[in-house]
PyMOL CGO cylinders between C-alpha atoms (Angstrom):
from pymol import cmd
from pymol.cgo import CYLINDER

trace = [
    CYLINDER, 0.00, 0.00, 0.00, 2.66, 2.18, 0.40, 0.3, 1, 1, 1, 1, 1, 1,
    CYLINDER, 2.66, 2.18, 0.40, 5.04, 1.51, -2.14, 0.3, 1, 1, 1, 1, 1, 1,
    CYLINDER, 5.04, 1.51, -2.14, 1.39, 2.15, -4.53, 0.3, 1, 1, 1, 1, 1, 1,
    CYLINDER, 1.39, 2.15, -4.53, 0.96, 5.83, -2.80, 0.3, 1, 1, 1, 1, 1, 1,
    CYLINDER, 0.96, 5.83, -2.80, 4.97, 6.82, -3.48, 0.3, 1, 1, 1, 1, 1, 1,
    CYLINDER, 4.97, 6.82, -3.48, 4.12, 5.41, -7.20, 0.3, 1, 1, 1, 1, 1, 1,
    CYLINDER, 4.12, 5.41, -7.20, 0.72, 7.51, -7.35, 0.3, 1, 1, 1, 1, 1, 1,
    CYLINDER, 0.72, 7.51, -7.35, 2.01, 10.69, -5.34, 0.3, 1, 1, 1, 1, 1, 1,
    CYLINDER, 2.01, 10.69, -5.34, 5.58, 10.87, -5.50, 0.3, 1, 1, 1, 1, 1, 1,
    CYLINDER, 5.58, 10.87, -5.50, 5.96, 11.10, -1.81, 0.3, 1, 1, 1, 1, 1, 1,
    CYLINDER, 5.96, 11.10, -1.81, 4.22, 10.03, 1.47, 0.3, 1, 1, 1, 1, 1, 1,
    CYLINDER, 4.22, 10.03, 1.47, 4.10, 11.78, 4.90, 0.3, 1, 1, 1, 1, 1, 1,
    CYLINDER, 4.10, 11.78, 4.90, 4.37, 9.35, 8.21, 0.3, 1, 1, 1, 1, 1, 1,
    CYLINDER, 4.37, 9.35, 8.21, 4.46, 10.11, 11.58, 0.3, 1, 1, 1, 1, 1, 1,
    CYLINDER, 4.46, 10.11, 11.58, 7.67, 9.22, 13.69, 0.3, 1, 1, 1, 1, 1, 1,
    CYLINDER, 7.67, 9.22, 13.69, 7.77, 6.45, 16.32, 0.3, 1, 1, 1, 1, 1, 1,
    CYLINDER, 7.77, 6.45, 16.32, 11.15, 5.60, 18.53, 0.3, 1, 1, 1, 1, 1, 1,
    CYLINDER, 11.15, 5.60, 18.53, 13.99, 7.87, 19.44, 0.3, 1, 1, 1, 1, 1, 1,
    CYLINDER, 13.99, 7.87, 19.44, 16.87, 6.08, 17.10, 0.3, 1, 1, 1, 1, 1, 1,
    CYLINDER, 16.87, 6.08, 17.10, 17.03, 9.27, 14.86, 0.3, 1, 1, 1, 1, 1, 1,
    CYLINDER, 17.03, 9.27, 14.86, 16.96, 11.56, 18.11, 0.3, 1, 1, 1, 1, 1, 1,
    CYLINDER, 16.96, 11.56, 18.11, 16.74, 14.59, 18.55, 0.3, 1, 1, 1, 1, 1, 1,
    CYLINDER, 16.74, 14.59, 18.55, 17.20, 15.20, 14.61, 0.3, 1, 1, 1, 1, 1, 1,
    CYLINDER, 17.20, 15.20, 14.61, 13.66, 13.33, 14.20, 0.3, 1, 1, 1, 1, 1, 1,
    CYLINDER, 13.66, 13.33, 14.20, 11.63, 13.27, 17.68, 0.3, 1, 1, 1, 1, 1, 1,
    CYLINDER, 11.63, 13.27, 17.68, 8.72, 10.66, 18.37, 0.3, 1, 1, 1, 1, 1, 1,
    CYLINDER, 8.72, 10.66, 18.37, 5.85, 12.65, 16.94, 0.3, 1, 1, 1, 1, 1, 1,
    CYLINDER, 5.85, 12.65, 16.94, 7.08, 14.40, 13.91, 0.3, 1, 1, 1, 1, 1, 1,
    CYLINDER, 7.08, 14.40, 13.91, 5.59, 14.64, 10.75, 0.3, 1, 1, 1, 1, 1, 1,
    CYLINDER, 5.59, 14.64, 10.75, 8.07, 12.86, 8.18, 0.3, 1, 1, 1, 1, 1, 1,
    CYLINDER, 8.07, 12.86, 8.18, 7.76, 13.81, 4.54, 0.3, 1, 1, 1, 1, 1, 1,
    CYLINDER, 7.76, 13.81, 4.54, 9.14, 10.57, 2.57, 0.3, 1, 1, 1, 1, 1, 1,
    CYLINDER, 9.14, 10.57, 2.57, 9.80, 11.00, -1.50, 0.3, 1, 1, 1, 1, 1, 1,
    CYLINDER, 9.80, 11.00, -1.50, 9.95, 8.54, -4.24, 0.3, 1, 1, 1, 1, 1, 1,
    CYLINDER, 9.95, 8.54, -4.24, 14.23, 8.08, -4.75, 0.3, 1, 1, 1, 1, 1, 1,
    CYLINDER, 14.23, 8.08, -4.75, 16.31, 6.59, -7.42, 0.3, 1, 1, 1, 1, 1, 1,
    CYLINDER, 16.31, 6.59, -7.42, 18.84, 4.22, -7.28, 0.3, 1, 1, 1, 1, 1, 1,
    CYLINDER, 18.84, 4.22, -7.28, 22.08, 6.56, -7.96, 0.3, 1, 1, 1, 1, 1, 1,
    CYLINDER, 22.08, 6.56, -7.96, 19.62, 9.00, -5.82, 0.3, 1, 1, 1, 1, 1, 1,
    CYLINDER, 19.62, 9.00, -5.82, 20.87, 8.34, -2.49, 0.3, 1, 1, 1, 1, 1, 1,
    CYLINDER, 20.87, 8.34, -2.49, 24.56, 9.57, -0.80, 0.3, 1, 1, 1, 1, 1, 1,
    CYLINDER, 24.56, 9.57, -0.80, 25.71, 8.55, 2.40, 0.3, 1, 1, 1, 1, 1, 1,
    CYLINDER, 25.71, 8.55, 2.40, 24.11, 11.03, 4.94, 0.3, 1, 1, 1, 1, 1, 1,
    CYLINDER, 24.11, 11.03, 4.94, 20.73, 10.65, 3.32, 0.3, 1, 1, 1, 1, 1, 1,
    CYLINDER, 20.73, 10.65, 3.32, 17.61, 9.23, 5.66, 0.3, 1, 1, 1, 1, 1, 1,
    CYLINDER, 17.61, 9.23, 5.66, 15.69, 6.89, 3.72, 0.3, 1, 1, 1, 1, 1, 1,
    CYLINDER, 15.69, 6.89, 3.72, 12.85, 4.75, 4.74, 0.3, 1, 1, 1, 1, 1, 1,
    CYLINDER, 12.85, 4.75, 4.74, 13.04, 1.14, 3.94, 0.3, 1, 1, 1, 1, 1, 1,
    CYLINDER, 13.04, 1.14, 3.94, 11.72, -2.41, 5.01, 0.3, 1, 1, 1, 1, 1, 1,
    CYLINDER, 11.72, -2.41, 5.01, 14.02, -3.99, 7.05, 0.3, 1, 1, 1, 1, 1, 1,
    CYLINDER, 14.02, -3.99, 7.05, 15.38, -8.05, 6.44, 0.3, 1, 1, 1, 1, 1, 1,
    CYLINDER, 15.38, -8.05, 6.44, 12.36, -8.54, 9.41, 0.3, 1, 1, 1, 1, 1, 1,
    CYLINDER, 12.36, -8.54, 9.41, 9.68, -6.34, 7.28, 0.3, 1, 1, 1, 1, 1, 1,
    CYLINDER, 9.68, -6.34, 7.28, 9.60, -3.52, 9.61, 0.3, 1, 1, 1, 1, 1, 1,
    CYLINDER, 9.60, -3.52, 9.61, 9.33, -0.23, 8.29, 0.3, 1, 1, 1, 1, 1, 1,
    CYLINDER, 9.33, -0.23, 8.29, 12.26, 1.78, 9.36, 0.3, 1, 1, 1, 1, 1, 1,
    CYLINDER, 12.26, 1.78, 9.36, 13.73, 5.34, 8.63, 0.3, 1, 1, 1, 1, 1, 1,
    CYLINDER, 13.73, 5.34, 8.63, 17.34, 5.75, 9.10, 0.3, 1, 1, 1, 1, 1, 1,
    CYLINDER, 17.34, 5.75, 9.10, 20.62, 7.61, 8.27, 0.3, 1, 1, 1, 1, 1, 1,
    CYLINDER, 20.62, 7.61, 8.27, 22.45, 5.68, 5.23, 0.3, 1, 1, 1, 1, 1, 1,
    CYLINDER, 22.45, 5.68, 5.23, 26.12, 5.56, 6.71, 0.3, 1, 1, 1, 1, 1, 1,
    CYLINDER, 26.12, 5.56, 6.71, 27.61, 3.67, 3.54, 0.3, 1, 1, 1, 1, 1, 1,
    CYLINDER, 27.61, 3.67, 3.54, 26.66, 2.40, 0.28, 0.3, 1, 1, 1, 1, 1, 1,
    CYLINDER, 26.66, 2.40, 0.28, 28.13, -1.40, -0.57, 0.3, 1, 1, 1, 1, 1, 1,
    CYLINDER, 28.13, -1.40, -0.57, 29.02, -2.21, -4.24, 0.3, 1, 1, 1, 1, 1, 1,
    CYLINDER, 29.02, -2.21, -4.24, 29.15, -5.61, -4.27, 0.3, 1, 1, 1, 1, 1, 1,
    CYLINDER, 29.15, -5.61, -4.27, 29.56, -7.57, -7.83, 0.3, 1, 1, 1, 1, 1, 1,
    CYLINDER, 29.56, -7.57, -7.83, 26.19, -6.66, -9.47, 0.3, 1, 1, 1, 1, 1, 1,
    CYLINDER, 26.19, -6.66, -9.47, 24.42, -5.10, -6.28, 0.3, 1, 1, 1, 1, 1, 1,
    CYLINDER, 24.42, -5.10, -6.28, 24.26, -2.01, -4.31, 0.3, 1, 1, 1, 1, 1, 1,
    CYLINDER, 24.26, -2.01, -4.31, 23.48, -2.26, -0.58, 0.3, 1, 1, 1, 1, 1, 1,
    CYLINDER, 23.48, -2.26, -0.58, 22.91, 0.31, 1.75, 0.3, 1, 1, 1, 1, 1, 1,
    CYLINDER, 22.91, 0.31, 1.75, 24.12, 0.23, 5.42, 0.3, 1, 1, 1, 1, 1, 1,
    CYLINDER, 24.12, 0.23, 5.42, 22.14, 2.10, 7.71, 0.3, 1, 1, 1, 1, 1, 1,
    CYLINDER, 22.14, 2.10, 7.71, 21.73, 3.37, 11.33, 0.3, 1, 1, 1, 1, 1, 1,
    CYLINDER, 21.73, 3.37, 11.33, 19.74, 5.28, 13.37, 0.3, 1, 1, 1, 1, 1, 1,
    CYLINDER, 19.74, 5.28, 13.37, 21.99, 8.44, 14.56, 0.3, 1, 1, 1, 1, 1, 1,
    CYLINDER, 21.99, 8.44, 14.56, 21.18, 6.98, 18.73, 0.3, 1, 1, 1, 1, 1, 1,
    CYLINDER, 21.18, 6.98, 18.73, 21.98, 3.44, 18.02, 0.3, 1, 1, 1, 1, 1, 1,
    CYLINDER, 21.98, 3.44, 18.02, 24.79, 1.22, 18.62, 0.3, 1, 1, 1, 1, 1, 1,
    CYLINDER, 24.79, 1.22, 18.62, 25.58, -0.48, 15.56, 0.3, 1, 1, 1, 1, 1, 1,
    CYLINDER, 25.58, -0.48, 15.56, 24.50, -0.50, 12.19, 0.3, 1, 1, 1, 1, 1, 1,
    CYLINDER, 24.50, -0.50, 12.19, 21.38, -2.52, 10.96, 0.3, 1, 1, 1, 1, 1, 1,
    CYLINDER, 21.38, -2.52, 10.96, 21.77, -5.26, 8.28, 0.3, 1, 1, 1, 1, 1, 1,
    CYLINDER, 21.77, -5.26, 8.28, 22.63, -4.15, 4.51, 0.3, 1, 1, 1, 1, 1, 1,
    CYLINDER, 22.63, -4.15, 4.51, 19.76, -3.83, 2.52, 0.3, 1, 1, 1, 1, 1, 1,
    CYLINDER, 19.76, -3.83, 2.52, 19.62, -3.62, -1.26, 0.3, 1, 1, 1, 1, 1, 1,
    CYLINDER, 19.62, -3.62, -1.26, 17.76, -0.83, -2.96, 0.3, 1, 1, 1, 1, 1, 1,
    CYLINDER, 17.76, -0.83, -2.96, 14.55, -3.01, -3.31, 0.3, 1, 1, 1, 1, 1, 1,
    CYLINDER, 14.55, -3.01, -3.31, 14.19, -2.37, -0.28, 0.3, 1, 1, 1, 1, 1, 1,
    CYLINDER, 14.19, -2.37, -0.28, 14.30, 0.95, -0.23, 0.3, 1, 1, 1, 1, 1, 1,
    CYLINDER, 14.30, 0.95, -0.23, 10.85, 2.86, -0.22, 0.3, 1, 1, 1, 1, 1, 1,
    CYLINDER, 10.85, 2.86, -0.22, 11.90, 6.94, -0.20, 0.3, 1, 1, 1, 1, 1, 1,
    CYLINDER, 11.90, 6.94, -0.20, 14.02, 9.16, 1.03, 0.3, 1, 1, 1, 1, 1, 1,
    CYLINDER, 14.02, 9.16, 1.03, 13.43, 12.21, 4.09, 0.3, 1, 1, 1, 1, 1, 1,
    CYLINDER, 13.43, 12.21, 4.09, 12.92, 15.64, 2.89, 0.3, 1, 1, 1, 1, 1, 1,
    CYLINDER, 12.92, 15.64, 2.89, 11.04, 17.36, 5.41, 0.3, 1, 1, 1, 1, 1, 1,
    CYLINDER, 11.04, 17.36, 5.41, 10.34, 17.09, 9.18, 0.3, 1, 1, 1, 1, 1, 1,
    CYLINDER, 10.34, 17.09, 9.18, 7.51, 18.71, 10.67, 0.3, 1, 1, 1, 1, 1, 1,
    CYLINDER, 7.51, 18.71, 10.67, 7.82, 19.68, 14.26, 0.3, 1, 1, 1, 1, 1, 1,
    CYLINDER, 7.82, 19.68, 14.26, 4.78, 21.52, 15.68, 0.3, 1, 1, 1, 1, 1, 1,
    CYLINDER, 4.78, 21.52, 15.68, 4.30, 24.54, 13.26, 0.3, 1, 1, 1, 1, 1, 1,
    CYLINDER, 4.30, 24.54, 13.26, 8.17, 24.31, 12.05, 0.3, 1, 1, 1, 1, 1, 1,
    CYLINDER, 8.17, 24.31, 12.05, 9.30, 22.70, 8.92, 0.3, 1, 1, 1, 1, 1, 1,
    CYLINDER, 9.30, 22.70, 8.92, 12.76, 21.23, 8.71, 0.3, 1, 1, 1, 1, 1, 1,
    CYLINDER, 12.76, 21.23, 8.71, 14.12, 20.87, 5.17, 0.3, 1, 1, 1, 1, 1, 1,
    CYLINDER, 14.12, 20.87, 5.17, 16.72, 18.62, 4.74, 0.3, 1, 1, 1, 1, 1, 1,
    CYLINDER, 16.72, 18.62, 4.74, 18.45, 20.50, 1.97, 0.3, 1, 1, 1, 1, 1, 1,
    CYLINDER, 18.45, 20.50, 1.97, 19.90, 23.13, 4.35, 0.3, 1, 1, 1, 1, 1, 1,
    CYLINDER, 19.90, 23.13, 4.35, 23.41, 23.60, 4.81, 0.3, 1, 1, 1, 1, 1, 1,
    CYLINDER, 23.41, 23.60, 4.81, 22.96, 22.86, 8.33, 0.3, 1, 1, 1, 1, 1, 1,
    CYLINDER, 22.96, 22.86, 8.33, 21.17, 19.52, 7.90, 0.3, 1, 1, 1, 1, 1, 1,
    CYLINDER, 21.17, 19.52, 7.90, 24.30, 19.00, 5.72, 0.3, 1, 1, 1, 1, 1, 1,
    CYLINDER, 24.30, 19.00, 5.72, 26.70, 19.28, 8.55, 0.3, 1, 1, 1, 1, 1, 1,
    CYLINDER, 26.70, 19.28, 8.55, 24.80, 17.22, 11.34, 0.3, 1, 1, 1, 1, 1, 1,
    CYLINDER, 24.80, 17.22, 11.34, 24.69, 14.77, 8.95, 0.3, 1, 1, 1, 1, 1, 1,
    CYLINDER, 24.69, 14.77, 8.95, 28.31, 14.97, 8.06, 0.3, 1, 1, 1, 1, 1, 1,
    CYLINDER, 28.31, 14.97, 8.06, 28.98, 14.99, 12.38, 0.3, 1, 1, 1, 1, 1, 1,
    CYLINDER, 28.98, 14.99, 12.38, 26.45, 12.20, 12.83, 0.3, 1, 1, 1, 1, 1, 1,
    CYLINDER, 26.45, 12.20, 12.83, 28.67, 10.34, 10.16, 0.3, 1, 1, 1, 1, 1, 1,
    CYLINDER, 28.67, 10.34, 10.16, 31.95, 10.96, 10.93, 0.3, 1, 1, 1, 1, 1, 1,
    CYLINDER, 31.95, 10.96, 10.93, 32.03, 11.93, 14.52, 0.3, 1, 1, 1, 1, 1, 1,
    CYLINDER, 32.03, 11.93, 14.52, 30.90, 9.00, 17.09, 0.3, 1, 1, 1, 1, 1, 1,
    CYLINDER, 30.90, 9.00, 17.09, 30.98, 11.23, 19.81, 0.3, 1, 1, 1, 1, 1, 1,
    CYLINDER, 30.98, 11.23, 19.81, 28.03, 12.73, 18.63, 0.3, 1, 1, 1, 1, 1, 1,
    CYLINDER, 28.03, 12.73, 18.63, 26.08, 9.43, 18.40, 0.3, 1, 1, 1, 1, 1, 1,
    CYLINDER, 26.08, 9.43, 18.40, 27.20, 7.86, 21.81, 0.3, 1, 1, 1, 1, 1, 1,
    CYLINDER, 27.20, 7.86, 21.81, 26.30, 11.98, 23.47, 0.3, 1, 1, 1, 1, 1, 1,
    CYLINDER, 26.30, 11.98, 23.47, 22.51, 11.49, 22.41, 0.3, 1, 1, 1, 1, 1, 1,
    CYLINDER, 22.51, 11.49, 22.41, 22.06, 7.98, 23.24, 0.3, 1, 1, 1, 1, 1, 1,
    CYLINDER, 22.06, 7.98, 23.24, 22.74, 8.87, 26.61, 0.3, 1, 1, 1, 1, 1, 1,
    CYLINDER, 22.74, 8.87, 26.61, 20.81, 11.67, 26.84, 0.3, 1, 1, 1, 1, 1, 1,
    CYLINDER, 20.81, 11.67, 26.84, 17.58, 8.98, 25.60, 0.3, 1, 1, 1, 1, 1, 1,
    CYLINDER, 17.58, 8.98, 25.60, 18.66, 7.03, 28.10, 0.3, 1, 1, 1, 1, 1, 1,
    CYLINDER, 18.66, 7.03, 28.10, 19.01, 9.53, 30.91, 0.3, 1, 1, 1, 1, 1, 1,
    CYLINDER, 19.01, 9.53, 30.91, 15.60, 11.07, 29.45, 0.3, 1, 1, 1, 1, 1, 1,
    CYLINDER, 15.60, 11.07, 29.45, 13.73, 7.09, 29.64, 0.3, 1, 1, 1, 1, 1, 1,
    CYLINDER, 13.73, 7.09, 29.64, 15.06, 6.46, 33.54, 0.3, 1, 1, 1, 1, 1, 1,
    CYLINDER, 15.06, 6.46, 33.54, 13.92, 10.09, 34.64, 0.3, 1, 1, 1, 1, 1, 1,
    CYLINDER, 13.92, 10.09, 34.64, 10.62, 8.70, 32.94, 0.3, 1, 1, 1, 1, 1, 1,
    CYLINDER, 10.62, 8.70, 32.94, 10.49, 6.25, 34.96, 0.3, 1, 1, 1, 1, 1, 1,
    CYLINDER, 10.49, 6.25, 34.96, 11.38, 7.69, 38.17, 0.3, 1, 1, 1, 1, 1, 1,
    CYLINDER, 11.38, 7.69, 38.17, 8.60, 10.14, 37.38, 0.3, 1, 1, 1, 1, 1, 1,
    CYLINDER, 8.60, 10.14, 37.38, 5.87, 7.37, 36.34, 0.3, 1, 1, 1, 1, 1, 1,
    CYLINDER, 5.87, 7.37, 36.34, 6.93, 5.34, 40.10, 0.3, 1, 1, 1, 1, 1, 1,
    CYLINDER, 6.93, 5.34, 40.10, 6.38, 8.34, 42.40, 0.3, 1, 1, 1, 1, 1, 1,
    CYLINDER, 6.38, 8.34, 42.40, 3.46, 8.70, 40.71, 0.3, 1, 1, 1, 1, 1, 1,
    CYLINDER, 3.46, 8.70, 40.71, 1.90, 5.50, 41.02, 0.3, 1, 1, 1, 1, 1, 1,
    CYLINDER, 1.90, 5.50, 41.02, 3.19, 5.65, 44.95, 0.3, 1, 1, 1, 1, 1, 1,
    CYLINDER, 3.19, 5.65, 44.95, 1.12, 8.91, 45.54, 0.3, 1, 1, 1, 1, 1, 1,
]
cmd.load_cgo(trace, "trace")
């Protein structure tokens, strides 16, 4: 159904679940998706794609694979870990153009995307910062959630 609306529409808007692209996309933010070619995607780029499990996923593409006849795509959300599992461009539904946050659009064009992506790439540090910051964020959370309950 969705690969049909990117063929009919050129592009697809979906709402953001998680906190693996934190804070550049936040749980709750409109995510405007377009149609992509195959020699349309650069490292940096956020593309969504189904996953070797069939989950939909939108993450950073952190290196493209030429491999004999094949091109796969290596990607990972900017809080994670480690990488997911390659995926070839079959996979590969759209790529990110705009996130809307509140009454705020965020164009990925901007030279300032440009350069988190290039920090998010090429700078761990950056990576390991925010996934403690999610992690500090989800035990606060918590805290919060068991003094409430206690009250």
């Amino acid at each position: 159904m969705l690969k049909r609306r990117l063929q009919q529409f050129g592009c697809v808007q979906l709402t953001s679940h998680g906190v693996s692209m934190y804070p550049f996309i936040k749980a709750g933010d409109k995510c405007l998706f377009k149609a992509v070619e195959p020699n349309g995607l650069s490292e940096g780029d956020v593309i969504l794609y189904r996953s070797v499990d069939d989950n939909l996923v939108g993450h950073r593409v952190v290196q493209i694979i030429h491999e004999q006849q094949e091109v796969l795509y290596l990607c990972k959300g900017d809080t994670n870990r480690y990488p997911d599992p390659p995926i070839p461009f079959g996979n590969v539904l759209a790529r990110l153009v705009v996130v809307q946050r509140r009454q705020k659009a965020i164009y990925l064009d901007s030279h300032i995307r440009r350069l988190w992506s290039w920090a998010v790439l090429r700078i761990p540090l950056v990576s390991r910062a925010f996934r403690w910051t999610v992690i500090q964020q989800q035990i606060w959370r918590t805290r919060l959630q068991t003094l409430k309950t206690r009250s």
